[in-house]
N, CA and C atoms of all chains as a GROMACS GRO file, in nm:
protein
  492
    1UNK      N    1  -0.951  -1.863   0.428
    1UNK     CA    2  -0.925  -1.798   0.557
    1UNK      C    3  -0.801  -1.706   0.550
    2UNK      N    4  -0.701  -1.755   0.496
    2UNK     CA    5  -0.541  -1.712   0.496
    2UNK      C    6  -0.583  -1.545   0.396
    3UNK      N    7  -0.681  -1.584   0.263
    3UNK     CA    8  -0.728  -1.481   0.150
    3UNK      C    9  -0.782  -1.330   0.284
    4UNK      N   10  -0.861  -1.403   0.343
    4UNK     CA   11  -0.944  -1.290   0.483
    4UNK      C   12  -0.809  -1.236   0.554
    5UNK      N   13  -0.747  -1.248   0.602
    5UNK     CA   14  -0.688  -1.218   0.682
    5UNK      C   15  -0.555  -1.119   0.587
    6UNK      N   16  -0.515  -1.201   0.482
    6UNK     CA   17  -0.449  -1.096   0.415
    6UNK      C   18  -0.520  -0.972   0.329
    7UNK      N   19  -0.647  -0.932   0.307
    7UNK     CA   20  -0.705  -0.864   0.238
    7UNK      C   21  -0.769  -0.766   0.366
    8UNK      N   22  -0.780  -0.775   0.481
    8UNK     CA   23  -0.817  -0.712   0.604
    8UNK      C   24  -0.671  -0.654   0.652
    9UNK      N   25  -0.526  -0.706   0.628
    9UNK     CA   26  -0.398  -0.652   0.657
    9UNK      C   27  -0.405  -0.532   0.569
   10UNK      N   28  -0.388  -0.608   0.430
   10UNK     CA   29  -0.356  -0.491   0.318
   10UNK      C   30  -0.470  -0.347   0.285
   11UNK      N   31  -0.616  -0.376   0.356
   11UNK     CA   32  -0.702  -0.290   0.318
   11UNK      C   33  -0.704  -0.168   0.455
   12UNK      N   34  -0.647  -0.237   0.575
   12UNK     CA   35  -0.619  -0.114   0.704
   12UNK      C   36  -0.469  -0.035   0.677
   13UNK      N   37  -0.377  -0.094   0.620
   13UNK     CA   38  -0.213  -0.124   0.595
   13UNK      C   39  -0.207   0.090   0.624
   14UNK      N   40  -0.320   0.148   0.537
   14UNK     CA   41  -0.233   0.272   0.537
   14UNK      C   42  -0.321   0.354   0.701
   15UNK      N   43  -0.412   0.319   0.755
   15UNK     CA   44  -0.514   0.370   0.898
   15UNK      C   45  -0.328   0.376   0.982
   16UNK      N   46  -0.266   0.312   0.982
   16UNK     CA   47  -0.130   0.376   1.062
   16UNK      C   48  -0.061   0.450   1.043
   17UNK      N   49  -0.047   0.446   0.856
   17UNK     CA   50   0.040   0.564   0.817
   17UNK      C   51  -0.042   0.707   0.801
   18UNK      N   52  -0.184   0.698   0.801
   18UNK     CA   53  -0.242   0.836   0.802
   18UNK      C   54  -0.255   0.873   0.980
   19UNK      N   55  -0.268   0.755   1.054
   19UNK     CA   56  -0.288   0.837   1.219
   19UNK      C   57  -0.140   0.906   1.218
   20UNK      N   58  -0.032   0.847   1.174
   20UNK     CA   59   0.113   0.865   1.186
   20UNK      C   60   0.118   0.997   1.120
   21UNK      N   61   0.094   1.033   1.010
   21UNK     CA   62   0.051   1.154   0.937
   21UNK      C   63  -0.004   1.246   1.026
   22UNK      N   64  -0.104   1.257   1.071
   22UNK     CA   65  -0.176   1.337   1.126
   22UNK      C   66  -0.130   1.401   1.270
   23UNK      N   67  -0.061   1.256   1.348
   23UNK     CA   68   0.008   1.343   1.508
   23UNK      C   69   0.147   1.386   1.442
   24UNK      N   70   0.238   1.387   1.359
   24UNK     CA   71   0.374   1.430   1.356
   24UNK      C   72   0.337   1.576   1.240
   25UNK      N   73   0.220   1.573   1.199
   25UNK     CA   74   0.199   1.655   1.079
   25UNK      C   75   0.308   1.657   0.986
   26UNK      N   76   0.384   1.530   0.935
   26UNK     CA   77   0.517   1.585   0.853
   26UNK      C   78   0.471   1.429   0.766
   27UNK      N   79   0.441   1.478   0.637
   27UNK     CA   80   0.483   1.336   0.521
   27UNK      C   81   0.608   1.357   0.475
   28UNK      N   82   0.700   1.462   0.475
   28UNK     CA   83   0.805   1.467   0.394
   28UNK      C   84   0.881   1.321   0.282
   29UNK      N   85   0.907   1.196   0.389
   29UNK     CA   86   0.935   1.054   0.329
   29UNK      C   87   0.849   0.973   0.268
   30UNK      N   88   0.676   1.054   0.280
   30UNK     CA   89   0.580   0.968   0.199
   30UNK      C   90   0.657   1.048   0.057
   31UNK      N   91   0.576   0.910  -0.041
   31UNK     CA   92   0.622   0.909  -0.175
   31UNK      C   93   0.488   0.969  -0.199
   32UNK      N   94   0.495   1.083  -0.279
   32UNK     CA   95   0.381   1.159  -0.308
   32UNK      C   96   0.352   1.030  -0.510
   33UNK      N   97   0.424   0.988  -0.546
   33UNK     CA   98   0.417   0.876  -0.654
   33UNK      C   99   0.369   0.784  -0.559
   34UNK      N  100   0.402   0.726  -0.486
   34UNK     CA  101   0.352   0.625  -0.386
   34UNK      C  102   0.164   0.597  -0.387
   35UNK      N  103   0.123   0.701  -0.303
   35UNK     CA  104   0.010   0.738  -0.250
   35UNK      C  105  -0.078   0.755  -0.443
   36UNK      N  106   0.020   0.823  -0.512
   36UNK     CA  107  -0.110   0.869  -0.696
   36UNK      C  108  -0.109   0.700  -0.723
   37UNK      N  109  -0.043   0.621  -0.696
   37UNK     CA  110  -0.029   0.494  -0.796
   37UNK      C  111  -0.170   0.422  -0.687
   38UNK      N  112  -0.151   0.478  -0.513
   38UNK     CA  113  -0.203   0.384  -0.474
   38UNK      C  114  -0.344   0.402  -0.524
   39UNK      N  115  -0.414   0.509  -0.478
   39UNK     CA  116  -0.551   0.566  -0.456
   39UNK      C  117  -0.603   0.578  -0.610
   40UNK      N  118  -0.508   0.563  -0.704
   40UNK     CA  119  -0.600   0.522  -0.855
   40UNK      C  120  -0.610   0.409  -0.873
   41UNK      N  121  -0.493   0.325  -0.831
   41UNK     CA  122  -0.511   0.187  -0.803
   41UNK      C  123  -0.694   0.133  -0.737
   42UNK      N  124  -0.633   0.204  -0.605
   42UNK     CA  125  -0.795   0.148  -0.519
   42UNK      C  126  -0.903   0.196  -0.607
   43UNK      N  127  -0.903   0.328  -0.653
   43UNK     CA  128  -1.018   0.365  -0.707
   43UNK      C  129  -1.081   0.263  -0.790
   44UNK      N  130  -0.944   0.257  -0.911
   44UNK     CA  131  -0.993   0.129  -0.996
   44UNK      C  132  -1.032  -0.032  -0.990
   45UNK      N  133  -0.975  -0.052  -0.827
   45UNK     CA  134  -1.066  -0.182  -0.762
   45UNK      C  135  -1.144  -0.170  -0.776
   46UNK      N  136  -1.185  -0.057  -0.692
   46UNK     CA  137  -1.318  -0.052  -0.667
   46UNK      C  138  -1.419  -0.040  -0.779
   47UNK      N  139  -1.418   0.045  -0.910
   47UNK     CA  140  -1.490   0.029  -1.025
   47UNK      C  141  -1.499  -0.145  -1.075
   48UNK      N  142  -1.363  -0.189  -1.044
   48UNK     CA  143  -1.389  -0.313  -1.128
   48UNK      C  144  -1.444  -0.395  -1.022
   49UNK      N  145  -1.459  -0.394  -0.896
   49UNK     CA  146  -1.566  -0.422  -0.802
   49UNK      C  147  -1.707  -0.422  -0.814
   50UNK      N  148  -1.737  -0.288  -0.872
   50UNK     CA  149  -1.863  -0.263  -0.914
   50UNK      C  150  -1.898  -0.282  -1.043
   51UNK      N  151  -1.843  -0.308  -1.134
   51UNK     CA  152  -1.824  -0.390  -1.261
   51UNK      C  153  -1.879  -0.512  -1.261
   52UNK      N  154  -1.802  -0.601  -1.178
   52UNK     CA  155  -1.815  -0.738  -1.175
   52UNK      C  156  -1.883  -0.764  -1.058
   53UNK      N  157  -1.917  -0.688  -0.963
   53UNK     CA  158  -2.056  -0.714  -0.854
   53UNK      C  159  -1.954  -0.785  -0.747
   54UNK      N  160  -1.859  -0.763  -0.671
   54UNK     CA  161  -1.782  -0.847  -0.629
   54UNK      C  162  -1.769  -0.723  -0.473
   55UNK      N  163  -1.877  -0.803  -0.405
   55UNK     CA  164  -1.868  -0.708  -0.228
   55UNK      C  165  -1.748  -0.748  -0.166
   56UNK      N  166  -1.620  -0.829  -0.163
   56UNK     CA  167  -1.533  -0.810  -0.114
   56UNK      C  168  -1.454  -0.713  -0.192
   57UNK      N  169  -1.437  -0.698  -0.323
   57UNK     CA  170  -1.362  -0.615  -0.380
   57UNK      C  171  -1.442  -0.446  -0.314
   58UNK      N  172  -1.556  -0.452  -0.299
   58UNK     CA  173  -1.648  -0.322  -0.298
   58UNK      C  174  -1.586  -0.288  -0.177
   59UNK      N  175  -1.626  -0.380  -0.065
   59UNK     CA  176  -1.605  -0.355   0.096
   59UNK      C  177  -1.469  -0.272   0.126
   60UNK      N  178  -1.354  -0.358   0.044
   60UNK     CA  179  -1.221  -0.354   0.091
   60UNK      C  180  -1.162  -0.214   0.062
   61UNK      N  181  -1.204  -0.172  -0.113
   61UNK     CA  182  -1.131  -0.069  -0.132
   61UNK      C  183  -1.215   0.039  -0.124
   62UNK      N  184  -1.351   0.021  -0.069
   62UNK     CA  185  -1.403   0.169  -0.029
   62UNK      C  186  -1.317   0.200   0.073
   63UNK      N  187  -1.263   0.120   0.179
   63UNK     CA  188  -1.177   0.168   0.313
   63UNK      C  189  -1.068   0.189   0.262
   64UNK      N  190  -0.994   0.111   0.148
   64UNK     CA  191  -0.887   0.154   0.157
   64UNK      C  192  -0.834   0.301   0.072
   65UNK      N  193  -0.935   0.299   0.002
   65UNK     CA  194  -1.001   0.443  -0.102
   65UNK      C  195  -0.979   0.586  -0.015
   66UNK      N  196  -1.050   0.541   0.111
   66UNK     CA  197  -1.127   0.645   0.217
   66UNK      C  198  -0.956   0.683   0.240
   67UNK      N  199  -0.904   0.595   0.301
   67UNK     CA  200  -0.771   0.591   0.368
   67UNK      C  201  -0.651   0.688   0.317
   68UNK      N  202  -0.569   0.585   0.159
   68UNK     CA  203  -0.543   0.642   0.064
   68UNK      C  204  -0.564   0.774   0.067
   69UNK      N  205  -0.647   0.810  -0.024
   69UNK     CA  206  -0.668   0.988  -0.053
   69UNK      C  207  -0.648   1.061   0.033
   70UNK      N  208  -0.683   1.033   0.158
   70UNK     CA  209  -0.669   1.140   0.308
   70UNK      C  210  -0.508   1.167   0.290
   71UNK      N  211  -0.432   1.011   0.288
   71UNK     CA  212  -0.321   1.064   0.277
   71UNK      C  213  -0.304   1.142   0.187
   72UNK      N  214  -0.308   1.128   0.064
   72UNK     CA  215  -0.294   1.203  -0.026
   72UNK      C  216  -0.274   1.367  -0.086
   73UNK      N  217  -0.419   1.363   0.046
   73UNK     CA  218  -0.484   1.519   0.071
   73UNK      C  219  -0.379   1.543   0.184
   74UNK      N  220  -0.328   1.501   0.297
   74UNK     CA  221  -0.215   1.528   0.413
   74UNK      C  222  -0.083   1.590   0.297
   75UNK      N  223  -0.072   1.480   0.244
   75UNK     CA  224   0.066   1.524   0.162
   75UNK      C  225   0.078   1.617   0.044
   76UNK      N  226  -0.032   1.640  -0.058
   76UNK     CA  227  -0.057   1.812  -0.073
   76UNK      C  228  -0.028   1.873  -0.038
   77UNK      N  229  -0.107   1.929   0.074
   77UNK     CA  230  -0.118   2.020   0.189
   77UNK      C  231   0.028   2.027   0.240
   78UNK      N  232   0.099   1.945   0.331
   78UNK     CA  233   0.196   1.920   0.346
   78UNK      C  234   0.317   1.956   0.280
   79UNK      N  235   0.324   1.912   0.197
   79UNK     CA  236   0.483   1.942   0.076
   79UNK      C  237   0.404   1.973  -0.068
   80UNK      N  238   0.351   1.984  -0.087
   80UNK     CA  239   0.292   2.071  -0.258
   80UNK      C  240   0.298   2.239  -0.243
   81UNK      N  241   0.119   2.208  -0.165
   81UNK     CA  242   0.077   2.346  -0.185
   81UNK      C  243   0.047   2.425  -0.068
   82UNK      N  244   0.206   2.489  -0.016
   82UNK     CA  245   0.151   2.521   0.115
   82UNK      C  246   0.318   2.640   0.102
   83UNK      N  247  -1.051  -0.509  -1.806
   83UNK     CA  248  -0.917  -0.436  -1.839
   83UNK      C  249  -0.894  -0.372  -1.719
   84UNK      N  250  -0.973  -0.286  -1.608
   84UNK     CA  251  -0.989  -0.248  -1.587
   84UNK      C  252  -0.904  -0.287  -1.442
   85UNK      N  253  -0.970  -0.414  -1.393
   85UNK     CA  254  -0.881  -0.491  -1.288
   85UNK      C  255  -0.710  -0.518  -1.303
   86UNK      N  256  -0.681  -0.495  -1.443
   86UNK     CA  257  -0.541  -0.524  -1.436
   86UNK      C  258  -0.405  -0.412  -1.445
   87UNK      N  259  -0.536  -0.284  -1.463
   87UNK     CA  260  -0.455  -0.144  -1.436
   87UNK      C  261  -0.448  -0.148  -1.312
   88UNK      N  262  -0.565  -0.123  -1.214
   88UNK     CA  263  -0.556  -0.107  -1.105
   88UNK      C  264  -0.492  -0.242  -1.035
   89UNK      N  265  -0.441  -0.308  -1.067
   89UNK     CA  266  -0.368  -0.410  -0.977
   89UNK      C  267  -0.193  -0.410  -1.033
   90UNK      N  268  -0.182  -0.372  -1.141
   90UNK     CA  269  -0.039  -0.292  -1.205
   90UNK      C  270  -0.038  -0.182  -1.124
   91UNK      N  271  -0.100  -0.096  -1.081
   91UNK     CA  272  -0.125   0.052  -1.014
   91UNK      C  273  -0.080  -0.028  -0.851
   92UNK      N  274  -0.187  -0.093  -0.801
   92UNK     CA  275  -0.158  -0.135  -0.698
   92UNK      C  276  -0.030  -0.217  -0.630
   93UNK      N  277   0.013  -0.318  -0.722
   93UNK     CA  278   0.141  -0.387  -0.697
   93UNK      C  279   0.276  -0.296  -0.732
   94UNK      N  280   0.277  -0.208  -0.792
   94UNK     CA  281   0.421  -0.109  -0.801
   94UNK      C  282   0.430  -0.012  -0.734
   95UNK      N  283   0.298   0.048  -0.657
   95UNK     CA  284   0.299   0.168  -0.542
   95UNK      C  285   0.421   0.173  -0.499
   96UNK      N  286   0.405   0.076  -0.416
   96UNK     CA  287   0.556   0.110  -0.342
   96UNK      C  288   0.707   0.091  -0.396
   97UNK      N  289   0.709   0.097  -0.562
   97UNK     CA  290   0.833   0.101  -0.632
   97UNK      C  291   0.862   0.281  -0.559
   98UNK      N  292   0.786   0.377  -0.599
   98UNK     CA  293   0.818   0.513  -0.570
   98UNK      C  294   0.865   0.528  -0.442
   99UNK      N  295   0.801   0.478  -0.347
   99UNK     CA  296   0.866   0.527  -0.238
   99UNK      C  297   1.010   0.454  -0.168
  100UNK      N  298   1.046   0.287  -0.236
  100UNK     CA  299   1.152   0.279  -0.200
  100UNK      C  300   1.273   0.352  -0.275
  101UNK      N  301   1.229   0.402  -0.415
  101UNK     CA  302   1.329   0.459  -0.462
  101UNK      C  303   1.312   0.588  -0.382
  102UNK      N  304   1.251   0.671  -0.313
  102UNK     CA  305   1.293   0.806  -0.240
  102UNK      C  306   1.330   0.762  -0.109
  103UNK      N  307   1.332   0.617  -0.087
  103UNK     CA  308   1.368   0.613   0.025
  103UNK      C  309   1.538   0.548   0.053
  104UNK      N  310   1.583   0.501  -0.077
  104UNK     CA  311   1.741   0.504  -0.100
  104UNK      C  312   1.775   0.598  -0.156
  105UNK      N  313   1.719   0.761  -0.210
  105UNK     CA  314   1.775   0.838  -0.251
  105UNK      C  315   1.778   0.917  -0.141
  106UNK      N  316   1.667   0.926  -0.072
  106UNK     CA  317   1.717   1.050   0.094
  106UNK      C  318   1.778   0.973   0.196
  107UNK      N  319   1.762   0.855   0.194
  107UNK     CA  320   1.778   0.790   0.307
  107UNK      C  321   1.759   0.778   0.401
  108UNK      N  322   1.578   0.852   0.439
  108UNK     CA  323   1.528   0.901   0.569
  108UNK      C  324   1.346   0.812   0.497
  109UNK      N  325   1.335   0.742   0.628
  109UNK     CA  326   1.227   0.719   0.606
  109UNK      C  327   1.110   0.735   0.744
  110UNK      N  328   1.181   0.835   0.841
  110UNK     CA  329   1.147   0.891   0.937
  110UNK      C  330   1.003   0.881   0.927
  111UNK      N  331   0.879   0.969   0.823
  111UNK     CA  332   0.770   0.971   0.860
  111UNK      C  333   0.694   0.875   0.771
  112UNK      N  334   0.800   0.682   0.728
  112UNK     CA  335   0.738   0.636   0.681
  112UNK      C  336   0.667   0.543   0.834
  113UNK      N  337   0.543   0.522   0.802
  113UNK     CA  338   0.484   0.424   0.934
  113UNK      C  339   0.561   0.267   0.934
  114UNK      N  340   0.607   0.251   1.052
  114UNK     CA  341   0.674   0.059   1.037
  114UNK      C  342   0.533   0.006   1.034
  115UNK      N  343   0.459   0.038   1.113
  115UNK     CA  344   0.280  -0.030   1.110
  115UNK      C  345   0.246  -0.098   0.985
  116UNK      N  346   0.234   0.058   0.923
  116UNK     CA  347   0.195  -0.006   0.736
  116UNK      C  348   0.288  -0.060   0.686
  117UNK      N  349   0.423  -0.073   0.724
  117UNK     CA  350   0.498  -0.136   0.666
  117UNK      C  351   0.491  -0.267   0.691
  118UNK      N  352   0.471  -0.326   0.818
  118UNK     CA  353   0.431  -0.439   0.856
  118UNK      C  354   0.294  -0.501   0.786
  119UNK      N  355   0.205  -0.420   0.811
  119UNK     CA  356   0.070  -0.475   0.774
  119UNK      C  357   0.115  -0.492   0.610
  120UNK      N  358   0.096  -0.448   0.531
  120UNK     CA  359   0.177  -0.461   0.388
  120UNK      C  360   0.203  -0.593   0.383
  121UNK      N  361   0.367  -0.620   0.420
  121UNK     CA  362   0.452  -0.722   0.433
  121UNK      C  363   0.378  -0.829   0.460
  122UNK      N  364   0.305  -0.821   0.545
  122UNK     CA  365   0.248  -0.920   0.642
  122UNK      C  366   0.133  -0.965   0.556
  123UNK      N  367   0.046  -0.885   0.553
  123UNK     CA  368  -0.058  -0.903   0.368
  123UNK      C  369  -0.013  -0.941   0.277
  124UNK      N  370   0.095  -0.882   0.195
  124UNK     CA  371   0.077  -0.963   0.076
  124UNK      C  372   0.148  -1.084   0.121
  125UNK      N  373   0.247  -1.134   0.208
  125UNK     CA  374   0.287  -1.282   0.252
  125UNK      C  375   0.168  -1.377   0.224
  126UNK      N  376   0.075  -1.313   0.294
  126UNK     CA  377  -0.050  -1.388   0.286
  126UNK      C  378  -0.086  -1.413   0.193
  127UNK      N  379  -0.113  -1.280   0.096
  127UNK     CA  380  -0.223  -1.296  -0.048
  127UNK      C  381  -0.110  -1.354  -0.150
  128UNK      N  382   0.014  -1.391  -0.142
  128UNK     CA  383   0.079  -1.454  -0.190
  128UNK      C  384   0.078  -1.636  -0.175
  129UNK      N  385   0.033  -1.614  -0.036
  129UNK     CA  386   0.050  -1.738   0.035
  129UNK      C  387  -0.082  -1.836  -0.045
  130UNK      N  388  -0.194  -1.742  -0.031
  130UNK     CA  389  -0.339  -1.754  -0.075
  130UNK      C  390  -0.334  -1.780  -0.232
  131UNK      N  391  -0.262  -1.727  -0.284
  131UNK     CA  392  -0.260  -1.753  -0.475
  131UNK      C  393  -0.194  -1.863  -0.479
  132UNK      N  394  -0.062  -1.902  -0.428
  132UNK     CA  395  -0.028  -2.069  -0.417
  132UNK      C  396  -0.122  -2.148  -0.357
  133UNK      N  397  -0.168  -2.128  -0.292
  133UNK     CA  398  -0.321  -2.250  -0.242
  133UNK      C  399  -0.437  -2.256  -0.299
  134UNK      N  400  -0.484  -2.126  -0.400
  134UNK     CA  401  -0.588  -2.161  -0.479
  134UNK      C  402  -0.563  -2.177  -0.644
  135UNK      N  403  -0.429  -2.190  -0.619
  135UNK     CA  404  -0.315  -2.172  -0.751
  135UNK      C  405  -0.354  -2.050  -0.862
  136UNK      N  406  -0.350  -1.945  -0.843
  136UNK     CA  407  -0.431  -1.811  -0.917
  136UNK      C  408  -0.249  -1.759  -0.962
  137UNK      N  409  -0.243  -1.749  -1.066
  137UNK     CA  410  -0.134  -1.683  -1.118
  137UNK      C  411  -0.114  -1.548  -1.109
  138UNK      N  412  -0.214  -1.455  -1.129
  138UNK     CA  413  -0.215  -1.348  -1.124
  138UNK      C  414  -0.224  -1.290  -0.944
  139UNK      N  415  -0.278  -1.338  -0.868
  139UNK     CA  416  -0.204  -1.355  -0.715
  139UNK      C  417  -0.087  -1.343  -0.708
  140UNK      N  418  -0.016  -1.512  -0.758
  140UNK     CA  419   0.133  -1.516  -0.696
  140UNK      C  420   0.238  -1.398  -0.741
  141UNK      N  421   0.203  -1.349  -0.912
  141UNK     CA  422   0.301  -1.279  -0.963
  141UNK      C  423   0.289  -1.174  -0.936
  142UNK      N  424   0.197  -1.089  -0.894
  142UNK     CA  425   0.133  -0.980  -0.839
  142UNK      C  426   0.198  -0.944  -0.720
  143UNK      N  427   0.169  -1.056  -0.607
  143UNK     CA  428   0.230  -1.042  -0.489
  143UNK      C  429   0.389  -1.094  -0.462
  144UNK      N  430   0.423  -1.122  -0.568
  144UNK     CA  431   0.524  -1.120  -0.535
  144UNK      C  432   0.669  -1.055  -0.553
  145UNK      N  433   0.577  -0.959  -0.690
  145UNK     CA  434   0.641  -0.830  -0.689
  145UNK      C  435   0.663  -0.748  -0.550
  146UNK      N  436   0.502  -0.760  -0.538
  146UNK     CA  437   0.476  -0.641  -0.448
  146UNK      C  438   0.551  -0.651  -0.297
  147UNK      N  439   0.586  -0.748  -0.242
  147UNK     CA  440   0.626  -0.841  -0.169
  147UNK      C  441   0.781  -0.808  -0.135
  148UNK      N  442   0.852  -0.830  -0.277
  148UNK     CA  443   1.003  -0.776  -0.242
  148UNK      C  444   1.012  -0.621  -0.200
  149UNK      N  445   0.917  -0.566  -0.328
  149UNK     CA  446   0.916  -0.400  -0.255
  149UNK      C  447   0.873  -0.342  -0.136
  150UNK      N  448   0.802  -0.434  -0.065
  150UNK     CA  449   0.745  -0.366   0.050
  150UNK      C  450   0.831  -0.456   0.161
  151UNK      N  451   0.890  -0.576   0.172
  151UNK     CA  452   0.952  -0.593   0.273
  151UNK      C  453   1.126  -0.534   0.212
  152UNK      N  454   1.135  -0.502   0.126
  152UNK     CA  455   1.295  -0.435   0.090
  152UNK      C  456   1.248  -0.273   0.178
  153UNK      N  457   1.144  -0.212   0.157
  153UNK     CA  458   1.086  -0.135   0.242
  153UNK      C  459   1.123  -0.110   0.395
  154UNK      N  460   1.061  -0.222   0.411
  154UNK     CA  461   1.084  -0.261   0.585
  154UNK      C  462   1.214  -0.272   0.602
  155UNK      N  463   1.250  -0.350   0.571
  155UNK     CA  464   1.439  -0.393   0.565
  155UNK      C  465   1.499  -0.234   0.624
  156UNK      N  466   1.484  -0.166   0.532
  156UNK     CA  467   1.545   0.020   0.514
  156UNK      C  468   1.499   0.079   0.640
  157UNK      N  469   1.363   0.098   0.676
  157UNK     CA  470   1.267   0.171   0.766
  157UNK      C  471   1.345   0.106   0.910
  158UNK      N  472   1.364  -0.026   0.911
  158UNK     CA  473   1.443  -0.086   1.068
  158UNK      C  474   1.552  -0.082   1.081
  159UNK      N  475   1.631  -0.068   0.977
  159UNK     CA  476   1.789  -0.002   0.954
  159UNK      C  477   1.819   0.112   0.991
  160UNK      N  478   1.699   0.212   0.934
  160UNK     CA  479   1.756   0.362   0.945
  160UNK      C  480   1.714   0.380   1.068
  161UNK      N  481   1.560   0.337   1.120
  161UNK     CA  482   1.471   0.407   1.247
  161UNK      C  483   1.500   0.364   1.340
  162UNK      N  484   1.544   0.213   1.359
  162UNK     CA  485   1.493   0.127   1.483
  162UNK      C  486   1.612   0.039   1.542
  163UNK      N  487   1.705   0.018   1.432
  163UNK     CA  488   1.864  -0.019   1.487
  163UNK      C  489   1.952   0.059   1.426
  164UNK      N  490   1.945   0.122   1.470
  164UNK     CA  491   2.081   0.213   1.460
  164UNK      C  492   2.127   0.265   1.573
   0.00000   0.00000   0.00000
């Protein structure tokens, strides 16, 4: 139960920091290292999700995948290439 | 192999952003939300690897754990009491 509840925290964790992203339009204090470690991270859950056939690993980091990168793509845009 | 990049990837994310966040000292457009949810998650998935005794849980999260509530610590210092 305690496993559910922390894997449903950590897999929404960034849905605040991208709404937060999106109304202030400013990542400046996101860690653009932050966000590359996270979203290859998730990516690679998720392969080893689909590796080992494991639908909580699948479920969790397709959202947190989805999440991730948006930021990612905000903070590009944002402070890279603009 | 594959699970233990992406969970090395995943548990040090937030090494990058606390180090830009004691080098500017502004963590203005970091979210307290995700910082909470984070904190609040891996407590858990830490909590969860001592109860199903999984090693790679506890040491995982408990990296991840100091960095993201040393995180928070900074984000309520700089944003929210001062």
């Amino acid at each position: 139960m305690i496993g559910y509840i922390a894997g449903a925290l950590t897999t929404i964790a960034f849905a605040p920091q991208l709404l937060k992203a999106l109304s202030t339009k400013s990542t400046k204090d996101v860690s653009l290292l932050m966000l590359l470690c996270s979203t290859l991270g998730m990516a690679l859950w998720l392969l080893h999700g689909i590796q080992v056939n494991d639908p909580a690993l699948i479920v969790a980091n397709s959202v947190s995948l989805v999440l991730a990168s948006s930021l990612l793509g905000l903070k590009l845009k944002n402070d890279c290439f603009k």
